[in-house]
C-alpha positions as CSV (number, residue, x, y, z in Angstrom):
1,X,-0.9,44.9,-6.1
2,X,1.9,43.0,-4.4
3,X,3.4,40.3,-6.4
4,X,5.4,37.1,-5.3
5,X,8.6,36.7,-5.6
6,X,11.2,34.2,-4.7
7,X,15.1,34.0,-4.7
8,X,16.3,30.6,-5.7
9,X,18.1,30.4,-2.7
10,X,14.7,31.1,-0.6
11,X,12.9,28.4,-3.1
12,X,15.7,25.9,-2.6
13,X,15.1,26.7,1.5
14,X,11.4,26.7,1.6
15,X,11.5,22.9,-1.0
16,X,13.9,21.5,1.3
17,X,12.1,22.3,4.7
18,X,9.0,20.4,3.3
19,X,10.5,17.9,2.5
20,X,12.9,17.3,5.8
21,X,10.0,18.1,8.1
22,X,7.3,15.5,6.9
23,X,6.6,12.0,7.8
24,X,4.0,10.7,4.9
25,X,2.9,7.4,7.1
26,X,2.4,9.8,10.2
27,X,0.4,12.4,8.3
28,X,-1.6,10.2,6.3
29,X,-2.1,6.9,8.7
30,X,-1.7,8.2,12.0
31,X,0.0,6.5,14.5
32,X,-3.5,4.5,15.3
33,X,-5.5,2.1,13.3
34,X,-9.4,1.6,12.9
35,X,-10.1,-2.4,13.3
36,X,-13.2,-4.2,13.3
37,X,-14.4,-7.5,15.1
38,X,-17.4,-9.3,14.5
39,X,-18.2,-12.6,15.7
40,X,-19.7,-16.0,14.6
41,X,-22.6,-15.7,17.1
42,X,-24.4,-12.7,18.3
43,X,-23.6,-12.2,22.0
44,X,-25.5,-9.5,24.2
45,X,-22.3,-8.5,25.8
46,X,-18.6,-9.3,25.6
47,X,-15.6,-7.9,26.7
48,X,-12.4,-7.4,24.4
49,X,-9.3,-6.6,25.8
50,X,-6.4,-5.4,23.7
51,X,-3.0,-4.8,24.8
52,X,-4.5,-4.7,28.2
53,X,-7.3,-2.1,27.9
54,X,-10.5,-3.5,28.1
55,X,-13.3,-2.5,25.8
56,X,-17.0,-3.1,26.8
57,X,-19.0,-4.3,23.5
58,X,-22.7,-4.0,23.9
59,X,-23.1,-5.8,19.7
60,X,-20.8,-7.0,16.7
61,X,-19.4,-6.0,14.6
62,X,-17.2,-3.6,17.1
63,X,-14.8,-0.9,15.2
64,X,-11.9,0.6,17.1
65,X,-8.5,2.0,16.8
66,X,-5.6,-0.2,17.7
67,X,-1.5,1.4,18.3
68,X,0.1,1.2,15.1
69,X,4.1,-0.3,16.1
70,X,6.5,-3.0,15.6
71,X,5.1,-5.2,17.9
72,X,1.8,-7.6,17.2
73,X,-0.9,-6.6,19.3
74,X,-2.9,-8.9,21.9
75,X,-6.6,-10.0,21.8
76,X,-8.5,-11.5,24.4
77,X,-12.4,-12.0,23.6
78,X,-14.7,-12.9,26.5
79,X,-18.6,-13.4,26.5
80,X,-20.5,-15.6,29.3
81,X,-21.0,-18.8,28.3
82,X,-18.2,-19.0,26.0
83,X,-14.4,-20.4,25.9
84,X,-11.9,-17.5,25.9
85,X,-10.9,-16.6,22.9
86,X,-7.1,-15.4,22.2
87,X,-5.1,-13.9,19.7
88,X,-2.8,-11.6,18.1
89,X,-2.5,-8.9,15.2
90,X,0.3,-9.1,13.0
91,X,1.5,-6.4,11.8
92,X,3.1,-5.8,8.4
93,X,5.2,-2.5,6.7
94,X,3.1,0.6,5.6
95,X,3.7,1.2,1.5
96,X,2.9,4.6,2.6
97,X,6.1,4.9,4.6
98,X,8.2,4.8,1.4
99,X,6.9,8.5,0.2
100,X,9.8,9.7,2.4
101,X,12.5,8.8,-0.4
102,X,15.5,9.6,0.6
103,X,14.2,11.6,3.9
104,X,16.3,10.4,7.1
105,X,14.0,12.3,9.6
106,X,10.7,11.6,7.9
107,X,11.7,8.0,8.0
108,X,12.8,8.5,11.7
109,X,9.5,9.9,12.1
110,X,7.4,7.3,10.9
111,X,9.4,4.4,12.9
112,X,9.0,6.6,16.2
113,X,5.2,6.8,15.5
114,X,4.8,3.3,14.0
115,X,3.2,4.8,11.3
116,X,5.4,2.5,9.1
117,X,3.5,-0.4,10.1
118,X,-0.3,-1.6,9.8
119,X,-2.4,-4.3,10.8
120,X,-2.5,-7.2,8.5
121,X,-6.2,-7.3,8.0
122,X,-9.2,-4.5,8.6
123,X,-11.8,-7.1,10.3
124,X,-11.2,-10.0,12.5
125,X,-14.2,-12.3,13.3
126,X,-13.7,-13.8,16.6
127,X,-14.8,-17.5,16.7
128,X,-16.9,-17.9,20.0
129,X,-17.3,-21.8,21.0
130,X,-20.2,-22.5,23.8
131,X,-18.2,-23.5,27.6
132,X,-20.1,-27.0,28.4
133,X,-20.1,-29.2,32.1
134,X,-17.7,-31.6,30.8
135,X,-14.9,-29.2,29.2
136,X,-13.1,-26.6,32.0
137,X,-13.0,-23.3,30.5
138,X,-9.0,-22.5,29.9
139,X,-7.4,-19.3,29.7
């Protein structure tokens, strides 16, 4: 029967590689994060569009995943017979982030990724307000 062994040197090596080579917020978060939206009134249809990419949404609540980054992320809502509805996700630091210590690269990692940030809230309810004759719709 073979047994293990390991020099210190090879130890020291094979510690030190773990630890350089990981990014805790990018192997634990991901670089993409799940979101839900619901809405004050149940629409048949509507169609979100986030950072630009549209998403059909057949019922609330909707789950998806949303780019993790520096930078807040755009909503648009739209349903017939409802005013637009706009806004943005904030996005605040990861706690997970600072499992990296005192790792340059896994830091480097995580900010390349935007695993270091998160959205500020899991749900968003999206406040639809009926479009009437005397009001023009704005955008």
């Amino acid at each position: 029967m073979k047994k293990f062994s390991c020099r210190a040197g090879q130890c020291v090596f094979a510690a030190v590689a773990a630890v350089s080579f990981s990014s805790c917020a990018s192997v634990f978060c991901g670089s993409r994060a799940k979101v839900v939206f619901d809405s004050n009134v149940p629409v048949e249809s509507a169609v979100l569009t986030i950072d630009g990419r549209q998403h059909s949404v057949e019922s609330f609540p909707y789950q998806t995943k949303i780019k993790r980054g520096f930078t807040d992320t755009d909503v648009k809502a739209e349903a017939e017979g409802y005013k637009t509805v706009r806004f943005k996700i904030e996005k605040n630091f990861n706690p997970v982030s600072v499992i990296n210590l005192f790792d340059p690269l896994g830091w480097g990692i995580d900010a390349a990724t935007g695993a270091m940030m998160k959205p500020d809230q899991k749900s968003y309810e999206i406040i639809f307000r009926k479009t009437t004759d005397k009001e023009p719709v704005m955008e």
